[in-house]
C-alpha positions in Angstrom: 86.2 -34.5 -62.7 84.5 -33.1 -60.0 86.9 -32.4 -56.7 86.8 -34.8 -53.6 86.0 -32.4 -50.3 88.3 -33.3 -47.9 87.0 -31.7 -44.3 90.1 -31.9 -41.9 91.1 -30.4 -39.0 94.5 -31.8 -38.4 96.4 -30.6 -41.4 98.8 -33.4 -41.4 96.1 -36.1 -41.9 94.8 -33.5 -44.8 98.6 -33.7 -46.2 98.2 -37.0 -46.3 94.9 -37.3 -47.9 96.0 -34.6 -50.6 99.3 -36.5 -51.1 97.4 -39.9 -51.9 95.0 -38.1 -54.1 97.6 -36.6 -56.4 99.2 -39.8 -56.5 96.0 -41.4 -58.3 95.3 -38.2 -60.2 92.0 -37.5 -58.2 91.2 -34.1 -58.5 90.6 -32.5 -54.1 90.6 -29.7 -51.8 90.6 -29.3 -48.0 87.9 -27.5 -46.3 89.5 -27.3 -42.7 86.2 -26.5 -41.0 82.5 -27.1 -41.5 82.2 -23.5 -42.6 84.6 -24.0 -45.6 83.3 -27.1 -46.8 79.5 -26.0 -47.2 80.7 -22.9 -48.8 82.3 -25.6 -51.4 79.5 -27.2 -52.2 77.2 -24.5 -52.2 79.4 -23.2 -55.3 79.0 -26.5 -57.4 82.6 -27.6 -56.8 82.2 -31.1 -54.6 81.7 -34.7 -56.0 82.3 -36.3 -53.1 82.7 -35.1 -49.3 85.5 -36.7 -47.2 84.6 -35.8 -44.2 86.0 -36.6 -40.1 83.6 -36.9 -37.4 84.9 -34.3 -34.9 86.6 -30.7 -35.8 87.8 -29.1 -32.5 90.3 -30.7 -30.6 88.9 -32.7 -27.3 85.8 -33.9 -29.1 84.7 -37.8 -29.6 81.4 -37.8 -29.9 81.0 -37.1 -33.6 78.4 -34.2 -32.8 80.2 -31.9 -35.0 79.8 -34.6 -38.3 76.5 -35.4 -37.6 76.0 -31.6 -37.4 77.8 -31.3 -41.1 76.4 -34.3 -42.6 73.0 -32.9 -42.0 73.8 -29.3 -43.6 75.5 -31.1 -46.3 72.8 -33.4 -47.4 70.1 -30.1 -47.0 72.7 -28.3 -49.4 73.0 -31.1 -51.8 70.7 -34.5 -51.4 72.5 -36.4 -54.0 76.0 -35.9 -53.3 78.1 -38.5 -52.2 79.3 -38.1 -48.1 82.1 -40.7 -47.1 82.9 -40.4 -43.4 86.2 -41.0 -41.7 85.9 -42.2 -38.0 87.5 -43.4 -34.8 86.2 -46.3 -33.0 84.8 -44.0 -30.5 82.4 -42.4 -33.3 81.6 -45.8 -35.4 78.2 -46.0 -34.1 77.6 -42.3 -34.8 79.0 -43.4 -38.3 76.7 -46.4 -39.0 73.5 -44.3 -38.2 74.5 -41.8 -40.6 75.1 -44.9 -43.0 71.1 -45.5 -42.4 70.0 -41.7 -43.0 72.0 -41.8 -46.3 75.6 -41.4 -45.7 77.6 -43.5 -48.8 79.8 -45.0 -46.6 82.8 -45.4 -44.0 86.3 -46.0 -43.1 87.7 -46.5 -40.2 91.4 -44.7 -39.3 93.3 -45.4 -40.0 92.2 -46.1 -43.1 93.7 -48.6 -46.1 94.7 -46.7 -48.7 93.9 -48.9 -51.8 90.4 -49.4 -50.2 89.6 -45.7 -49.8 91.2 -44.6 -53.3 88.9 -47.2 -55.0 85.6 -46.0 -53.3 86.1 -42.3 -54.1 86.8 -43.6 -57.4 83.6 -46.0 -57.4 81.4 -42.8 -56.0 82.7 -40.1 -58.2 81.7 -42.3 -61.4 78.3 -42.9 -60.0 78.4 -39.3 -59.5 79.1 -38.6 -63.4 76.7 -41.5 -64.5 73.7 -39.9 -62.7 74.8 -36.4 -63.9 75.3 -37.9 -67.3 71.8 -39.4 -67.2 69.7 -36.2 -65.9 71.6 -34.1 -68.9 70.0 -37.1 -71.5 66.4 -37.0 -69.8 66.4 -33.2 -69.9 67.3 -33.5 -73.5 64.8 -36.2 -74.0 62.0 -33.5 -72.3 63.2 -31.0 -74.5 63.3 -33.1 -78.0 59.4 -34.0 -76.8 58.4 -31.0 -75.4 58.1 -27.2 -76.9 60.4 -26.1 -73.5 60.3 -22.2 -75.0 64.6 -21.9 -75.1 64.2 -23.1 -71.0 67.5 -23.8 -70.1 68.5 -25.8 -67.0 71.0 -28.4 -65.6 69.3 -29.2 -62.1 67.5 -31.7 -60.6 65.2 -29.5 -59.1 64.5 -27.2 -62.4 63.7 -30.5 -64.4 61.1 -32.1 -61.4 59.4 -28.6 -62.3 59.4 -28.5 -66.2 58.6 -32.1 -66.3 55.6 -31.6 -64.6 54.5 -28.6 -66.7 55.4 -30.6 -69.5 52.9 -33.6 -68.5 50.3 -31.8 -67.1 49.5 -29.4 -70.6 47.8 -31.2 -72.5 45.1 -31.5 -69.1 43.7 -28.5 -70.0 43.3 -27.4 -66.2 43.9 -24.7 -64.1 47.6 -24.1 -63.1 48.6 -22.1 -59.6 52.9 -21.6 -60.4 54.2 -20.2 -57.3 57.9 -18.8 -56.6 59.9 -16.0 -55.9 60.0 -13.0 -58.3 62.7 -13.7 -61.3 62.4 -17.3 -60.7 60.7 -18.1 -64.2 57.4 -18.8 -63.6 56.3 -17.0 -66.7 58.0 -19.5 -68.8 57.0 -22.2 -67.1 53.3 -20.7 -68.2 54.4 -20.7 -71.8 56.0 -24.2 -72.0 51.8 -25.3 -70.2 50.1 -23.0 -72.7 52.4 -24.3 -76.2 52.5 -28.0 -74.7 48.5 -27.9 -75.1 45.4 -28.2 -77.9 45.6 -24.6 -77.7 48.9 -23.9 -78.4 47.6 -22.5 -82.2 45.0 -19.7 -79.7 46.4 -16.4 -77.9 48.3 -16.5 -75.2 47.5 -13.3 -73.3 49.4 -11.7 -70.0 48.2 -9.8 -67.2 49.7 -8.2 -64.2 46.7 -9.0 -62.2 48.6 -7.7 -59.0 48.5 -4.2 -60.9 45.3 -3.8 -62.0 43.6 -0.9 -59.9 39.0 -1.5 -58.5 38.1 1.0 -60.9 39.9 -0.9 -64.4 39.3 -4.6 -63.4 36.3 -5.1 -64.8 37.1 -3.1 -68.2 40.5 -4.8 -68.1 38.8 -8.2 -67.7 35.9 -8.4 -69.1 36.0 -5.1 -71.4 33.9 -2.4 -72.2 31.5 -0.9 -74.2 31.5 2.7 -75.3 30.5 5.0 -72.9 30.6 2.1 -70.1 32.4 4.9 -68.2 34.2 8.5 -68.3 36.0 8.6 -71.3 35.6 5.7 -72.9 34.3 6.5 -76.7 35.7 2.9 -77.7 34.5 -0.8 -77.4 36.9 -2.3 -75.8 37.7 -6.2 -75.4 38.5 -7.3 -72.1 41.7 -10.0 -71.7 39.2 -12.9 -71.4 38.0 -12.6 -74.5 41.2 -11.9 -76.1 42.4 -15.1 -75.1 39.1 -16.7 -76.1 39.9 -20.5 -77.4 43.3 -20.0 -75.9 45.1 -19.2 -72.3 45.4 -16.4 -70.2 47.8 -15.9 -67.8 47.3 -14.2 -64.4 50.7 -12.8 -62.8 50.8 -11.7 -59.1 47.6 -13.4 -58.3 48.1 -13.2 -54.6 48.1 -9.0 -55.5 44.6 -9.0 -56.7 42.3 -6.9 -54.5 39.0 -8.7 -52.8 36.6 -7.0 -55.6 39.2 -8.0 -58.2 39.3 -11.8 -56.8 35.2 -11.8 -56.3 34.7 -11.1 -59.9 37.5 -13.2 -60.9 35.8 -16.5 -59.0 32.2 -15.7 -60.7 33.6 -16.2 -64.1 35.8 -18.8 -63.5 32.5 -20.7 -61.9 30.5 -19.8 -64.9 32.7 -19.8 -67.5 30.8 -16.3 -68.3 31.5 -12.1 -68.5 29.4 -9.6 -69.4 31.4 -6.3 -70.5 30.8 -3.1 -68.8 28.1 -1.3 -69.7 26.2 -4.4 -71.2 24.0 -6.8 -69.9 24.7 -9.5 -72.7 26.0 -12.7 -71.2 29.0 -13.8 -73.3 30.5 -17.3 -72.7 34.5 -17.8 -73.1 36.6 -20.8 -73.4 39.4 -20.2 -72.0 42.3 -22.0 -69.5 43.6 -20.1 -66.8 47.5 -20.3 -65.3 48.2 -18.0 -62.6 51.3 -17.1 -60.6 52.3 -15.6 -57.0 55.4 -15.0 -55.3 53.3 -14.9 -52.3 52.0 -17.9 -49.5 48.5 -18.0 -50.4 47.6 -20.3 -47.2 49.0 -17.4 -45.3 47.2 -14.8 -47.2 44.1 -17.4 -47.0 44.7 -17.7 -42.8 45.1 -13.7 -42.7 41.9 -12.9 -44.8 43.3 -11.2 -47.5 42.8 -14.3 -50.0 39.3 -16.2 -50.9 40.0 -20.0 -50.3 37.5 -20.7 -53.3 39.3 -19.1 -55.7 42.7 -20.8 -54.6 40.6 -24.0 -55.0 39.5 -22.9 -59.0 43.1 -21.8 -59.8 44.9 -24.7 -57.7 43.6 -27.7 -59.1 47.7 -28.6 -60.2 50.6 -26.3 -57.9 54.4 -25.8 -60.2 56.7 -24.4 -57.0 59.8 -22.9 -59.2 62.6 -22.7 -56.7 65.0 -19.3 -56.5 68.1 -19.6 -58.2 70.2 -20.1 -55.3 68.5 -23.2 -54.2 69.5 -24.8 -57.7 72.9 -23.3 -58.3 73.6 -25.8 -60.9 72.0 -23.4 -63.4 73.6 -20.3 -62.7 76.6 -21.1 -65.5 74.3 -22.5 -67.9 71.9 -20.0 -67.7 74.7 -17.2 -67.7 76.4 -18.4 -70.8 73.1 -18.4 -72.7 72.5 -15.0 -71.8 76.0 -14.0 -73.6 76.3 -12.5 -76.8 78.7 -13.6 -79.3 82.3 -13.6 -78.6 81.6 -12.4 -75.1 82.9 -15.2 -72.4 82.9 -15.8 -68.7 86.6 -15.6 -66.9 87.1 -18.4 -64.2 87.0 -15.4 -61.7 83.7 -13.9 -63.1 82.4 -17.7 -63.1 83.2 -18.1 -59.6 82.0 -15.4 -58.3 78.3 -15.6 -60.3 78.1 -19.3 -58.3 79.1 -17.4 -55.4 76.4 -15.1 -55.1 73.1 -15.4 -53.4 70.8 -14.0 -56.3 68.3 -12.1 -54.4 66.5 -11.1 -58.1 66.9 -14.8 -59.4 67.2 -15.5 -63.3 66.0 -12.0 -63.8 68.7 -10.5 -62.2 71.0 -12.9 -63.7 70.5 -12.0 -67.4 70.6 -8.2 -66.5 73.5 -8.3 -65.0 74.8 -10.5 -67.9 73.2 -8.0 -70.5 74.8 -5.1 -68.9 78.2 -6.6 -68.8 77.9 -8.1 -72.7 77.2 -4.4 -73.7 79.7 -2.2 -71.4 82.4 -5.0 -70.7 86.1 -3.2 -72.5 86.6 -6.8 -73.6 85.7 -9.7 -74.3 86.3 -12.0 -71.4 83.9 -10.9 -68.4 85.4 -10.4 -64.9 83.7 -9.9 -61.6 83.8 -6.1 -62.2 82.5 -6.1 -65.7 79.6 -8.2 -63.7 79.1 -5.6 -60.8 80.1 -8.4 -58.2 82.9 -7.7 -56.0 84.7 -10.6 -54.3 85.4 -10.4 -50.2 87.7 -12.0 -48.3 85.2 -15.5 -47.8 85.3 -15.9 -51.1 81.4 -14.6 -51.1 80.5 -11.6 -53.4 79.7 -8.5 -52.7 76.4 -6.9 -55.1 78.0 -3.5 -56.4 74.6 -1.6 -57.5 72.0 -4.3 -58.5 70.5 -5.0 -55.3 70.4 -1.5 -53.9 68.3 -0.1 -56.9 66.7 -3.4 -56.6 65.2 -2.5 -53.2 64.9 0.7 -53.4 62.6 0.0 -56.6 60.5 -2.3 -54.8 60.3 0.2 -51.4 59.2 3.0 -53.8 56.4 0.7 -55.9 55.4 -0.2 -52.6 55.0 3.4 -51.6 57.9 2.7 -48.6 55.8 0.0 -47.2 58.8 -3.0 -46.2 56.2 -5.6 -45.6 54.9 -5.4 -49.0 58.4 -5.1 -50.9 59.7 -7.9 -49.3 56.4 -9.6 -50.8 57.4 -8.4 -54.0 60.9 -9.7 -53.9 60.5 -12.6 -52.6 61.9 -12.1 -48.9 60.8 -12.2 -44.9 60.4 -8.8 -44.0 63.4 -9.4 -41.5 65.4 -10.5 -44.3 64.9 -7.2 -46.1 65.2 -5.4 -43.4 68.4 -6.9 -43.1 69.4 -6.3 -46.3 68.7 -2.9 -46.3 70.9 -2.2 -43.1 73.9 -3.7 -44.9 73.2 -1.1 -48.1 72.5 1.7 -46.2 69.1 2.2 -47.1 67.1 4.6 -44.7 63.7 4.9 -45.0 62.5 8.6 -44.8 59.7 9.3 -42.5 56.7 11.1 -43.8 55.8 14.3 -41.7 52.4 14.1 -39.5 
């Protein structure tokens, strides 16, 4: 059973609560500030939140719950808040009551009345729990969900969707941070459609420099160019019949994107060096890590190609936003006979997962393979607990970064495009690592 949050200032009245609790073999835990509970929930561990209306001694007004109620519900929307409140803060109480709040108690409080509501809450907690692990196994039994494996609310809004809108046969914009999974989200559109049997094809459309685009595309013959003794099929073609799949979209320069939008239009290529039009069938699914509207606002992305490749939007959310799939995930990246220790399961829901799933299963990979034995510890994982209970990232994110800086030829605006951060953030980031730029000589 999940564990009943008690948020508590006055550790007697926590005694108390923890006391009653035990009694009635109800699973809690006291969070004596704000700070402390949201760091609970954040990790997965709440079912229900117990919380007072005021924290510091002096306050009445119930600011302070208000304050928590808010950050809790923004943490977790479906998790059940029970307030605890004076007389002075009952009216405080009731309007949270209206903006979603399960319910209150007055103290002092009845003790048969509040140990059957908890109870009443934490069962409709399991029930809904229980009945988003049967509709994600009903998605999967109709769906081809290509080994997707999820426990979230949020992760099972998005394959749904990609799930109902395949066999549409239109184009698909999937947009999240890098690691998030929206290649797979791709795959379960492309082998939930009529042309499931065709070729799926790949292309790092971010990477593709002026001079290859058009030979990459839309191929070549021999002798289009310098060096090329070899007729050579561009990725449209490949995927004739099929789908083709257009990563880092939002990378593609303003040739690449102009030449991109006149075949999507037309539905036809010529290859280089030929002036025979050829016609292709084919669906298009792109991603982005990046804010197209911005990049549309700032010039750098043509508003009618966002409207060809837009006509349905997936949003995958980062892994931190949907920490209910960290474990899942993590245990299906184990190999056999390998498991997670409570510490090194702990600290995986603890971390912020700056690379997402990707980062995930490598560190999961490299702890299978190196790991002395054979249940995993934070260590083995290369995260390091603190004092907060956070974790510490031991080498992951550093070569992370530093990666992304050098790709980006040390420019921090566009590695924090590539991993999925503000440039403040990264900036941030890198101060805490110890990462100095080096500045290139005049």
């Amino acid at each position: 059973m999940d564990k009943v949050v008690i948020v508590e200032d006055q550790p007697a009245v926590a005694k108390a609560l923890r006391v009653l609790f035990d009694l009635h073999d109800i699973a809690s835990v006291v969070a004596s500030d704000p700070a402390a509970a949201l760091r609970l929930v954040e990790k997965g561990e709440a079912g229900l939140v117990l919380q007072d209306m005021n924290f510091t001694p002096g306050a009445t007004g119930g600011d302070e719950g208000v304050a928590l109620f808010r950050r809790l519900r923004a943490a977790d929307a479906e998790l059940p808040i029970l307030l605890m409140t004076a007389w002075t803060s009952l009216e405080t109480a009731v309007q949270l009551v209206k903006e979603g709040a399960s319910d209150y108690l007055a103290k002092p409080w009845d003790d048969a009345k509040l140990v059957s509501t908890v109870r009443v809450l934490l069962r409709a907690r399991e029930l809904r729990a229980a009945d988003e692990r049967e509709r994600a196994a009903r998605t999967a039994r109709a769906h081809d969900l290509r080994g997707t494996v999820y426990a979230s609310d949020a992760m099972h809004r998005v394959v749904s969707l990609a799930a109902q809108i395949a066999p549409a046969d239109v184009p698909v914009l999937i947009t999240g941070p890098n690691g998030a999974g929206k290649e797979k989200i791709a795959e379960i559109i492309h082998y939930g459609s009529r042309r499931k049997q065709k070729a799926f094809v790949k292309v790092n459309a971010g990477a593709l420099p002026d001079e290859l685009i058009e030979a990459e595309l839309f191929g070549a013959e021999p002798g289009a160019y310098t060096g090329s003794t070899r007729l050579r099929i561009g990725r449209f073609e490949a995927a004739h019949g099929g789908t083709l799949f257009l990563d880092e979209i939002g990378n593609l320069s303003a040739a690449g994107q102009m030449k991109l939008l006149r075949v999507l239009q037309t539905g036809e290529l010529e290859r280089l060096g030929s002036s025979e039009t050829r016609r292709v069938d084919v669906r298009v699914l792109c991603a982005t890590n990046s804010d197209l509207q911005q990049a549309i606002a700032r010039g750098r992305f043509r508003q009618d190609l966002y409207f060809r490749i837009a006509v349905v939007e997936i949003a995958v959310p980062a892994l931190a936003q949907r920490r209910e799939d960290v474990l899942p995930l993590a245990e299906s990246f184990l190999a056999a006979g390998k498991t997670l220790g409570d510490a090194a399961r702990q600290a995986l829901l603890a971390h912020d997962w700056p690379g997402n799933v990707r980062e995930l299963q490598n560190r999961i990979l490299r702890a299978t393979a190196l790991a002395a034995g054979d249940v995993l510890t934070p260590a083995d994982l290369g995260l390091a607990g603190d004092s907060t209970g956070r974790t510490e990232d031991v080498p992951y994110e550093r070569t992370q970064i530093e990666t992304a800086l050098l790709n980006a030829n040390g420019s921090v605006s566009r590695a924090a495009e590539e991993l999925g951060l503000s440039r403040q953030a990264l900036y941030r980031r890198m101060e805490k690592l110890g990462i100095v730029l080096e500045r290139k000589p005049r």
